[in-house]
VEXDREN-2710 file (C-alpha; in Angstrom, 1 decimal):
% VEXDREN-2710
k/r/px/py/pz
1/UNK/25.8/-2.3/10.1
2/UNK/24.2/0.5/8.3
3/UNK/20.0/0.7/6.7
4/UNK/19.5/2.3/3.8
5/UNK/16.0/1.4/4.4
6/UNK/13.9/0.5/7.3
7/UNK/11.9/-3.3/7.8
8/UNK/8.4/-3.1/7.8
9/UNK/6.4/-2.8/11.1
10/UNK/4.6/-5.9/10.2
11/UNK/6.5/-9.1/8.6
12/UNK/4.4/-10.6/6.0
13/UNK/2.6/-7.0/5.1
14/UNK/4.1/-5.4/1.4
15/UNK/5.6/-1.7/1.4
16/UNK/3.5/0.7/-0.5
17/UNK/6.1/0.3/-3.5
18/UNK/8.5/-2.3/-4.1
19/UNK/11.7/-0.5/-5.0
20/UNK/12.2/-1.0/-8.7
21/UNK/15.7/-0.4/-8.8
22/UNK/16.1/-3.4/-6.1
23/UNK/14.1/-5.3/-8.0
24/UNK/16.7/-4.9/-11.4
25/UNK/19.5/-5.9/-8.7
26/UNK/17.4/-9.0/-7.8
27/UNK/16.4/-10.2/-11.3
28/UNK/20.7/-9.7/-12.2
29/UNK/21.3/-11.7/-9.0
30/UNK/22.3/-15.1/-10.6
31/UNK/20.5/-17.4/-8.1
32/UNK/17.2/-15.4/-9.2
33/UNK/18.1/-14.9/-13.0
34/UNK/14.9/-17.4/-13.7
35/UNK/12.2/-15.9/-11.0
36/UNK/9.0/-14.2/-12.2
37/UNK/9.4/-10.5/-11.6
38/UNK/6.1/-10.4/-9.5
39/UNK/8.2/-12.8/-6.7
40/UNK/11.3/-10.7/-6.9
41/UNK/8.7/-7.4/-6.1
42/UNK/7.2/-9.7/-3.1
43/UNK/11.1/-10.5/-1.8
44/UNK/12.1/-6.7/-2.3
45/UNK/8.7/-5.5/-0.6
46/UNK/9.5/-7.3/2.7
47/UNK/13.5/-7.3/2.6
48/UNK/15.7/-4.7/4.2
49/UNK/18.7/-3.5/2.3
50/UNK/22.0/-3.5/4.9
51/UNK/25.4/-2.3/4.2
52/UNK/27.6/-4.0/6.2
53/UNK/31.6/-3.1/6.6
54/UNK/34.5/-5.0/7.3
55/UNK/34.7/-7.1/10.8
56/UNK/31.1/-6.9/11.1
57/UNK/29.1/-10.5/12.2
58/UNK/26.0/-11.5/10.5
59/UNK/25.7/-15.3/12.2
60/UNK/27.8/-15.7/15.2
61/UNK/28.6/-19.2/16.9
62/UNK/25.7/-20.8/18.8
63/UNK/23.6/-18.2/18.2
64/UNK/20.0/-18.3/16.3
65/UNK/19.9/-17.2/12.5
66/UNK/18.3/-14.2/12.3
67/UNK/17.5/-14.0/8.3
68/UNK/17.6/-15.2/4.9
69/UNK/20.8/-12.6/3.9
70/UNK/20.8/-12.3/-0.1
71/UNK/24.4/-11.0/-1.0
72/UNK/24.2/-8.0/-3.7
73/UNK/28.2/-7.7/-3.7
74/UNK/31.2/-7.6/-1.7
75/UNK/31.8/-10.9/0.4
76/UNK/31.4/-12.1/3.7
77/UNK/33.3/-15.8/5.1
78/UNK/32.0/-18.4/7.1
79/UNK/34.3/-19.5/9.7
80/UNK/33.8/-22.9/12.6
81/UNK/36.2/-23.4/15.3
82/UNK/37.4/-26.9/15.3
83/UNK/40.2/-28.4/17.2
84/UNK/40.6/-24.7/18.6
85/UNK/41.3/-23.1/15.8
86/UNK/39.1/-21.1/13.1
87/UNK/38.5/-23.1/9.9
88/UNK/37.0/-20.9/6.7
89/UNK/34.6/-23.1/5.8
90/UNK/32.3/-21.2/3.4
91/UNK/32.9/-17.7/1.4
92/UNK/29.9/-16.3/-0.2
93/UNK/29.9/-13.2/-2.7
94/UNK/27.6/-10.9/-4.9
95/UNK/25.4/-13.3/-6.1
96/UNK/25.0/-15.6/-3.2
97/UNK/22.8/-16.3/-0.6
98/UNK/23.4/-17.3/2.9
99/UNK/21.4/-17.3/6.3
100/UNK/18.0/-19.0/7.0
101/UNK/16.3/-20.8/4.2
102/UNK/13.1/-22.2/3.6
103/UNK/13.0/-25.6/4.6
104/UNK/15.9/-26.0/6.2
105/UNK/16.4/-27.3/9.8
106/UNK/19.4/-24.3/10.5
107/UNK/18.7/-22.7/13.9
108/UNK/21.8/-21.9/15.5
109/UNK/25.0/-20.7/13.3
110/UNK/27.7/-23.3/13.6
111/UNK/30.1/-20.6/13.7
112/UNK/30.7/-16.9/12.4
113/UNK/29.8/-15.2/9.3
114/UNK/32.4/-12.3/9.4
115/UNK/32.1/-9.4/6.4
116/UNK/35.4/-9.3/4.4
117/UNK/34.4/-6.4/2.5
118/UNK/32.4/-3.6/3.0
119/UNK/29.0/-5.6/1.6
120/UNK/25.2/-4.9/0.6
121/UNK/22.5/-7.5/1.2
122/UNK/19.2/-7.8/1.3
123/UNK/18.3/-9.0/4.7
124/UNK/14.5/-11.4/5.0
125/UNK/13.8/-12.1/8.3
126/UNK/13.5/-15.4/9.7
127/UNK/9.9/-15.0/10.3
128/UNK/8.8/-15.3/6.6
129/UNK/10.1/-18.0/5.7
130/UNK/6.8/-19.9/5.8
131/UNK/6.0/-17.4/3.9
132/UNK/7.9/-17.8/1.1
133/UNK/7.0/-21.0/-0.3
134/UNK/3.4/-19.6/-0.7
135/UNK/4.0/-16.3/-2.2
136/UNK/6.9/-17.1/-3.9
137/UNK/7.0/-21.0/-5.3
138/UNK/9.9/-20.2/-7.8
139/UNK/12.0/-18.4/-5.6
140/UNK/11.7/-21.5/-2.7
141/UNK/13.1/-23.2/-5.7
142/UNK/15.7/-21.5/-6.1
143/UNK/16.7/-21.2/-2.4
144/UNK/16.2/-25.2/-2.1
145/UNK/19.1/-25.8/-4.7
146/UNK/21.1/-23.3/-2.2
147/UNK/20.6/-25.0/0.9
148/UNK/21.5/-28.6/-0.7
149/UNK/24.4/-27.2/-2.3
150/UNK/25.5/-25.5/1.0
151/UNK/24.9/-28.9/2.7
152/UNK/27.1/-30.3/0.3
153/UNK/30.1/-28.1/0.5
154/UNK/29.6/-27.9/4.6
155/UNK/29.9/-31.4/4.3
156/UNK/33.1/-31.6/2.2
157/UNK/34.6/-29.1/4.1
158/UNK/34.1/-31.2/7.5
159/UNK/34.8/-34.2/5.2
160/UNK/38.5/-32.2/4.6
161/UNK/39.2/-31.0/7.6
162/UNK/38.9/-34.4/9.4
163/UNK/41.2/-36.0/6.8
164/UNK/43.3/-33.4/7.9
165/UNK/43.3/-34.3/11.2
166/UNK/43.5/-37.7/10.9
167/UNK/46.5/-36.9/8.5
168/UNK/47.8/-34.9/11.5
169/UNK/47.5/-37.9/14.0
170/UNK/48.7/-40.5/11.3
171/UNK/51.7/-38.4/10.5
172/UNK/52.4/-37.9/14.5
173/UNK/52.4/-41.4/15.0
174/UNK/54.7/-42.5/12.4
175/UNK/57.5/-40.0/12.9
176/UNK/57.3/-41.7/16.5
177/UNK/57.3/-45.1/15.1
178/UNK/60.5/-44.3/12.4
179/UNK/61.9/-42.4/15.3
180/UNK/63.6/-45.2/16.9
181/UNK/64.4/-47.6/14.5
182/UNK/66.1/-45.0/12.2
183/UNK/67.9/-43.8/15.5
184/UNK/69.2/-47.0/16.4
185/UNK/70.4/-48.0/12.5
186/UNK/71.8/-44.5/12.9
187/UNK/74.0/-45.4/16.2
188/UNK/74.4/-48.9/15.2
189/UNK/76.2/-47.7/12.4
190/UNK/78.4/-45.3/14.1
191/UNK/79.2/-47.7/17.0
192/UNK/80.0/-50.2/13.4
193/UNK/82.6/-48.4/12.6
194/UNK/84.3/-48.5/15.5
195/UNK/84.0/-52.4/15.7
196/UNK/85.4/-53.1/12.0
197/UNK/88.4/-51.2/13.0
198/UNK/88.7/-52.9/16.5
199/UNK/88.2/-56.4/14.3
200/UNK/90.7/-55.5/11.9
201/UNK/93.5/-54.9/14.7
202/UNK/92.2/-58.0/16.8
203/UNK/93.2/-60.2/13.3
204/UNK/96.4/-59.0/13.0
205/UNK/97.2/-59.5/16.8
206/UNK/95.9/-62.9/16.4
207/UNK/98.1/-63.8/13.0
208/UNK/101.1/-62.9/14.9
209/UNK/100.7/-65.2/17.0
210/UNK/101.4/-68.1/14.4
211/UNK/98.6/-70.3/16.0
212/UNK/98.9/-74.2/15.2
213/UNK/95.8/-76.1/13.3
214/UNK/94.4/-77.6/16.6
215/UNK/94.4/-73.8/18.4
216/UNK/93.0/-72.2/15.1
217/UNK/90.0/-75.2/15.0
218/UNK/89.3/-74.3/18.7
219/UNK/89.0/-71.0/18.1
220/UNK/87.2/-70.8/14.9
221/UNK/84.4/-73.4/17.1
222/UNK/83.8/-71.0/19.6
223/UNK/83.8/-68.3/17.1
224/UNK/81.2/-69.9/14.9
225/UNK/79.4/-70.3/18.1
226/UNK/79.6/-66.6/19.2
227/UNK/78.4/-65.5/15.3
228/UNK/75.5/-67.9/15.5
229/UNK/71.8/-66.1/14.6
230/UNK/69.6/-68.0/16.2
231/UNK/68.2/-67.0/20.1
232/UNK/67.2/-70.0/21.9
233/UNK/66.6/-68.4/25.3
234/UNK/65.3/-64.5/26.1
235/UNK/67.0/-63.6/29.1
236/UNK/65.6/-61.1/31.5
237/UNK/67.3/-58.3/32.3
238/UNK/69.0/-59.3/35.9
239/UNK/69.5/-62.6/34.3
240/UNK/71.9/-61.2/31.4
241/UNK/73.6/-58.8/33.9
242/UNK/74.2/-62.0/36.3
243/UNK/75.5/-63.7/32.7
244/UNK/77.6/-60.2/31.9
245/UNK/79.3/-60.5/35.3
246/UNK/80.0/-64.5/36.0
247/UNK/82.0/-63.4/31.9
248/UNK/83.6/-60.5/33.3
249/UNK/85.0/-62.6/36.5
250/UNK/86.0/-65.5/34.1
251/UNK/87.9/-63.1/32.2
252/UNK/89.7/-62.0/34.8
253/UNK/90.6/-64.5/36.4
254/UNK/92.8/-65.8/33.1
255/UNK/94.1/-62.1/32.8
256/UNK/91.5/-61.2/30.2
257/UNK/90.4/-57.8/29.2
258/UNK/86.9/-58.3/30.9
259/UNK/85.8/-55.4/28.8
260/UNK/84.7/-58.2/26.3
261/UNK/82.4/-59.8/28.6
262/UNK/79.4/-57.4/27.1
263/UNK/80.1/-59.0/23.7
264/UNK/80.8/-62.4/24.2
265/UNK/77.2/-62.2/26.6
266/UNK/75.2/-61.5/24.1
267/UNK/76.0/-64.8/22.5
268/UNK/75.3/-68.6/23.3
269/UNK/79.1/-68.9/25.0
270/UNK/79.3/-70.9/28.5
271/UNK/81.8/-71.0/30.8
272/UNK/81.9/-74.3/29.8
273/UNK/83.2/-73.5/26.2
274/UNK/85.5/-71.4/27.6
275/UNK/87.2/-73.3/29.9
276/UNK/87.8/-75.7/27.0
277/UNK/89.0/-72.4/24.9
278/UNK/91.4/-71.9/27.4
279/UNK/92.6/-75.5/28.2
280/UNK/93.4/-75.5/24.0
281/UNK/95.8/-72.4/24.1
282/UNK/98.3/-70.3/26.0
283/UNK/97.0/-67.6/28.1
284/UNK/98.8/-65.1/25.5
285/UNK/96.9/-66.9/22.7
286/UNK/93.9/-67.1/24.5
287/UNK/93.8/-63.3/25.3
288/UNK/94.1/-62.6/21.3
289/UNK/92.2/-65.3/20.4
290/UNK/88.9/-63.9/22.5
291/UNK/89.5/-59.7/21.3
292/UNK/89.1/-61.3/18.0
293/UNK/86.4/-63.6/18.5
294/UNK/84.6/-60.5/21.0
295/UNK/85.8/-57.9/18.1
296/UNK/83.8/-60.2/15.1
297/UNK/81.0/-61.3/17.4
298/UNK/80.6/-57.3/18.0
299/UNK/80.5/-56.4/14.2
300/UNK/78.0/-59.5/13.8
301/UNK/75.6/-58.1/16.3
302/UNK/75.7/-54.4/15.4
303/UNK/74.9/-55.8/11.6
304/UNK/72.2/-57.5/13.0
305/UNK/70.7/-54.8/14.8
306/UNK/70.8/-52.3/11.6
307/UNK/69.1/-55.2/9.5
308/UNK/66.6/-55.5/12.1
309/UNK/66.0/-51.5/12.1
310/UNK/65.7/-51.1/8.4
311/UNK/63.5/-53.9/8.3
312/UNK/61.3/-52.3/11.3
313/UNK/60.9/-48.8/9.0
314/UNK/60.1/-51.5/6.1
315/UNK/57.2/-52.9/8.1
316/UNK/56.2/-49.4/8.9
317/UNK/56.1/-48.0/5.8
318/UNK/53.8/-50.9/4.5
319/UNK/51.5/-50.7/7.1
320/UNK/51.3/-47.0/6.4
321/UNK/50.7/-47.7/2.6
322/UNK/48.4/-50.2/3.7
323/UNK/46.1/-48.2/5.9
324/UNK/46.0/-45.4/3.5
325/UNK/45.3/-47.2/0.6
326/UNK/47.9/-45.4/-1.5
327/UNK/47.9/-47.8/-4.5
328/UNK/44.6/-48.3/-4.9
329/UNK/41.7/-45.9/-7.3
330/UNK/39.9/-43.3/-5.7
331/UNK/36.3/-43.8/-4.9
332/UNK/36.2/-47.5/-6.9
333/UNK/34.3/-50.1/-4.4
334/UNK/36.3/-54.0/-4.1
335/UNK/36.5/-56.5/-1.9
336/UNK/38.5/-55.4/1.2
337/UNK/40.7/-57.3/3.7
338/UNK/39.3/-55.8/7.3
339/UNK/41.7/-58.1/9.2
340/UNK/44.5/-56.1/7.1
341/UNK/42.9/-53.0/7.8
342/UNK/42.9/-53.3/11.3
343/UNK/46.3/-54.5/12.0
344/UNK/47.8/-51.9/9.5
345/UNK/45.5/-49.1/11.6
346/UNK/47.0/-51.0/15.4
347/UNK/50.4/-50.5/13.6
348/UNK/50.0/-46.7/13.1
349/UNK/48.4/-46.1/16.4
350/UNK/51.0/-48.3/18.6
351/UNK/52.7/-45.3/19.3
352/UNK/50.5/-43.3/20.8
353/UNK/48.7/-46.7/22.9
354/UNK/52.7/-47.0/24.7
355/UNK/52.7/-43.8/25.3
356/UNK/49.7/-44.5/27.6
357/UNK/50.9/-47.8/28.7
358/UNK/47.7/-48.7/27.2
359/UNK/47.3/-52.6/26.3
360/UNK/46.0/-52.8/22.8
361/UNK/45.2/-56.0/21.3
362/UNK/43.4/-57.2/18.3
363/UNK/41.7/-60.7/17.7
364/UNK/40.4/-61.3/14.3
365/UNK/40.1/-64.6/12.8
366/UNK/42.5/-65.3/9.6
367/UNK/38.9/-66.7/7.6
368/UNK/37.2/-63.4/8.0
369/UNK/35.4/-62.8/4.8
370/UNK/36.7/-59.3/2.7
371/UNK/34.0/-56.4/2.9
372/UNK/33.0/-54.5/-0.3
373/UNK/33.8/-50.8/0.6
374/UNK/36.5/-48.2/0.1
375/UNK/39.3/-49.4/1.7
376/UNK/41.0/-46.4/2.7
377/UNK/37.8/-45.1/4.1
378/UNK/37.2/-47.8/6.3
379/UNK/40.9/-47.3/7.8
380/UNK/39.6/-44.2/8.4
381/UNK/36.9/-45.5/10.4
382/UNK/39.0/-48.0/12.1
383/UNK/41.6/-45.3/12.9
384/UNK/39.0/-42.4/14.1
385/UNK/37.8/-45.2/16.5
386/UNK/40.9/-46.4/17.5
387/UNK/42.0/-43.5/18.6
388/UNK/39.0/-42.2/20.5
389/UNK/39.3/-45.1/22.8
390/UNK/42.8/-44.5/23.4
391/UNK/41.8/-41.0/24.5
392/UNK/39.0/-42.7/26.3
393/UNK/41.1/-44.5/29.0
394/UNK/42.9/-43.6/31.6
395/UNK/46.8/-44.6/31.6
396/UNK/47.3/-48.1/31.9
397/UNK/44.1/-48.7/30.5
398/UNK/43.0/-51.6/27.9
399/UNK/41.9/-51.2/24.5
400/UNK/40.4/-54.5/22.4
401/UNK/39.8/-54.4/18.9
402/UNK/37.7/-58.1/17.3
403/UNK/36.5/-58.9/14.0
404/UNK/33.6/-61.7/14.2
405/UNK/30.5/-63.0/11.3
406/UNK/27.4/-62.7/12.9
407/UNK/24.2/-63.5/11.3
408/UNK/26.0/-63.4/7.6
409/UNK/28.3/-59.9/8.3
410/UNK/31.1/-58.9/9.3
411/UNK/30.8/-57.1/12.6
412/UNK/34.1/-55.0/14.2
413/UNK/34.1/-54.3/17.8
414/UNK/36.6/-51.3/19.5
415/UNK/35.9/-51.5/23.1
416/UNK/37.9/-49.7/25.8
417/UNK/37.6/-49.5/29.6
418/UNK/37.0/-45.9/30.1
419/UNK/34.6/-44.4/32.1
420/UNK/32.1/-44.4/29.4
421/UNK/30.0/-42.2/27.5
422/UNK/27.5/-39.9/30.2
423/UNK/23.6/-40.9/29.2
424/UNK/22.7/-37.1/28.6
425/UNK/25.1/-36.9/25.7
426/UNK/25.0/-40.0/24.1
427/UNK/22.3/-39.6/21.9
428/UNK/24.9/-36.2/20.8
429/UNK/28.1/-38.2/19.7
430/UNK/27.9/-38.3/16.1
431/UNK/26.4/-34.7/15.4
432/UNK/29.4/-33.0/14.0
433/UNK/30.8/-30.1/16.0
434/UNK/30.1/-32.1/19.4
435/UNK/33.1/-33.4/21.9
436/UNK/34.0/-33.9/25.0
437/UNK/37.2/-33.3/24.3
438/UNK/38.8/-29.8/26.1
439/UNK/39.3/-27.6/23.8
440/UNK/42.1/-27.7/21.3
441/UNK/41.5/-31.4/21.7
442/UNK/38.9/-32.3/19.2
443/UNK/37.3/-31.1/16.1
444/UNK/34.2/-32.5/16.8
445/UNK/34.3/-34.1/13.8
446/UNK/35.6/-37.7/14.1
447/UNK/32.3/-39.6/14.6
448/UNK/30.0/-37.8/12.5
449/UNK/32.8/-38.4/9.8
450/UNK/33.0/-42.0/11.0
451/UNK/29.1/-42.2/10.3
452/UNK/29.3/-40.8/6.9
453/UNK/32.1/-43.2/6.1
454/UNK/30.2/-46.2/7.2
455/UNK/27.0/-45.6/5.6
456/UNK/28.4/-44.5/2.4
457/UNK/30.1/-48.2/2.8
458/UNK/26.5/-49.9/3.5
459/UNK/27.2/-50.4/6.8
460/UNK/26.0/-49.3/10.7
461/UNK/27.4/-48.0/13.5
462/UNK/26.1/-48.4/17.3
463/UNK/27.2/-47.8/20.5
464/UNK/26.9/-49.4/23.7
465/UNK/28.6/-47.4/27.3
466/UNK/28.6/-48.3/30.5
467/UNK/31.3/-47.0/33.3
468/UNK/33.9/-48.9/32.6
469/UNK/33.3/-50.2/29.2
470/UNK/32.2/-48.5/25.7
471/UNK/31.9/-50.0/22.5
472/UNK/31.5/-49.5/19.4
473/UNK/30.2/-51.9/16.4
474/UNK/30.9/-51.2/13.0
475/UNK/28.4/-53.9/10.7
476/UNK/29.0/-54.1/7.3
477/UNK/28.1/-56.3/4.4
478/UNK/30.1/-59.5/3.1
479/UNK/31.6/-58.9/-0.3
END
């Protein structure tokens, strides 16, 4: 950076002169359009006029603000690294302020303030700010509208970027989830057409073989048998391959295809029925009368499978519209369902807990009274929380999610068995910018985000850690 003039020797002493034509530039500065000329004189007095070009850092990560920087044109960007990657968070131009201000608790920059332009500024140093206020009462006026402004756009902008993420996550998670139900409607399908054609073969075989009314009734029992919905047993899988194979030898043995042994296992057929099948018919009969009953009981099942599929994508998509709140007003407080909430967020974030081999359970009673809140926000909660503990333990690990009344509100627990929050950071978790994560992992974001969410729902958040369990309680008011 370039000086056009040089800071006084001693902060808080005048200059002989105040620069009069700095002092026009201040009073057409639109954050000082109202000051008293006298203030603008003190500000130009003790300032130091910079010219700055393109690339150059005024504020970089971690490191103290040096100034209160007053932007006479051109325009400099704020940028924050979260997640591992640079975020422009702020943009400030002729006419804006930036840096140090009096009052406010900044100490070190929360990322860099990189010169897009080539830019001039007036450049206060840090150690007047105490100053300021006392020579200069309309001026800290001014500057205190700046830094609450600036709070509130930092905060929207963190506010954004989480959604982001958490948009990121959800989005993940349920092209995971659709994955493989629309992959197996998908091959069901295929493998469908295939059967209807084996069928259709299977039924002309069969009505050449000019079967008499006894033979058809036998067949059409064992058929109704084989197309039957309803599972009464769930069969392990050495126990259905021991099934598959005592089919296969039956087959076999009465010079059946034993190909069809796959089909006919998946049903509720015994050898029993079978044997009286076969007893009923001639073993030429018999062998068309079991293609056709495998070739139906085939179609049946491969139906059944792409119902059950598109009705697995249905459930997903609800939960997803659910969690998100995608029907619902913006901003407009109601009773919500937290029980709803919570199974809708487990249904979003199953993917990610069996990729882990994490167990993941929620227990919330069906009476639990509805909260007033923003629904969607508090999925957010539940989600952001969710998810840390997921990342919290190790593979294999247990996640537990409960919903309880105590002492006249609703209280939600997410506990995992990780290996806990370390003592010297804890009292650090919801500051935004702070993680554990490695880098690339985490914005740093999620819990300060999570305590906005809940106090702007009336609620608190605590936490309780110890190796091998962390939780955390979300309290909120009974609608």
């Amino acid at each position: 950076m370039t000086h056009a003039r040089s800071q006084p020797d001693t902060p808080g002493a005048p200059n002989a002169a105040a620069d009069g034509e700095l002092v026009a530039r201040l009073q057409a500065h639109r954050t000082f359009q109202s000051v008293p000329r006298e203030e603008l004189e003190w500000i130009a007095s003790h300032a130091t006029l910079e010219r700055c070009e393109t690339g150059d850092l005024i504020a970089r990560k971690g490191e103290p603000v040096e100034a209160l920087y007053i932007i006479l044109s051109g325009h400099v960007s704020h940028f924050t690294d979260q997640g591992g990657t640079l975020h422009k968070a702020m943009d400030w131009r002729g006419g804006d302020v930036t840096g140090q201000l009096p009052y406010s608790r900044l100490t070190n920059a929360p990322g860099n303030s990189v010169v897009q332009e080539p830019t001039e500024m007036l450049r206060v140093p840090h150690v007047l700010m105490p100053a300021i206020p006392i020579h200069c009462p309309h001026v800290t006026s001014a500057l205190v509208h700046v830094m609450v402004d600036r709070a509130r756009a930092f905060k929207q902008s963190d506010l954004q970027v989480e959604k982001m993420a958490s948009l990121g996550k959800l989005a993940a998670g349920l092209a995971h989830e659709l994955n493989n139900p629309a992959s197996a409607a998908t091959r069901s399908a295929q493998l469908l057409a295939n059967a209807l054609v084996e069928s259709d073969d299977a039924a002309r075989a069969l009505g050449a073989a000019e079967l008499e009314g006894g033979e058809l009734a036998a067949i059409e029992r064992i058929r109704a048998i084989c197309l039957a919905t309803t599972e009464t047993t769930i069969l392990s899988p050495l126990e259905r391959a021991d099934r598959e194979e005592g089919i296969a030898d039956w087959l076999a043995d009465h010079d059946v295809d034993n190909a069809l042994s796959e089909s006919i296992a998946e049903t509720a057929v015994t050898i029993d029925m079978l044997d009286e099948l076969a007893g009923a018919l001639a073993a030429d009969k018999l062998r068309g009368a079991l293609r056709w009953v495998a070739a139906g009981c085939t179609a049946r099942g491969l139906v059944r499978d792409i119902e059950r599929a598109a009705s697995r994508v249905h459930t997903l998509v609800s939960a997803v519209k659910g969690f998100t709140y995608m029907d619902h007003a913006a901003a407009t407080p109601e009773p919500v369902d937290v029980r709803k909430g919570l199974t809708d967020t487990l249904a979003v974030m199953g993917a990610k807990a069996r990729g882990k081999s994490v167990a993941m359970t929620v227990d919330v009673g069906e009476d639990l009274p509805k909260v007033r809140g923003l629904g969607g926000e508090l999925n957010q909660v539940w989600g952001n929380l969710v998810d840390n503990a997921l990342d919290a333990v190790a593979d294999g690990g247990r996640v537990t999610v409960t919903g309880r009344v105590e002492n006249g509100k609703v209280v939600v627990r997410v506990a995992d068995n990780g290996a806990g929050i370390p003592a010297a950071v804890k009292s650090m978790i919801f500051d935004p910018f702070f993680t554990t994560k490695p880098v690339g992992k985490g914005t740093g974001l999620g819990l300060d985000i999570v305590r906005r969410l809940v106090d702007r729902n009336n609620g608190l958040i605590e936490v309780d850690s110890e190796p091998g369990r962390t939780e955390f309680r979300v309290t909120l008011p009974v609608a």
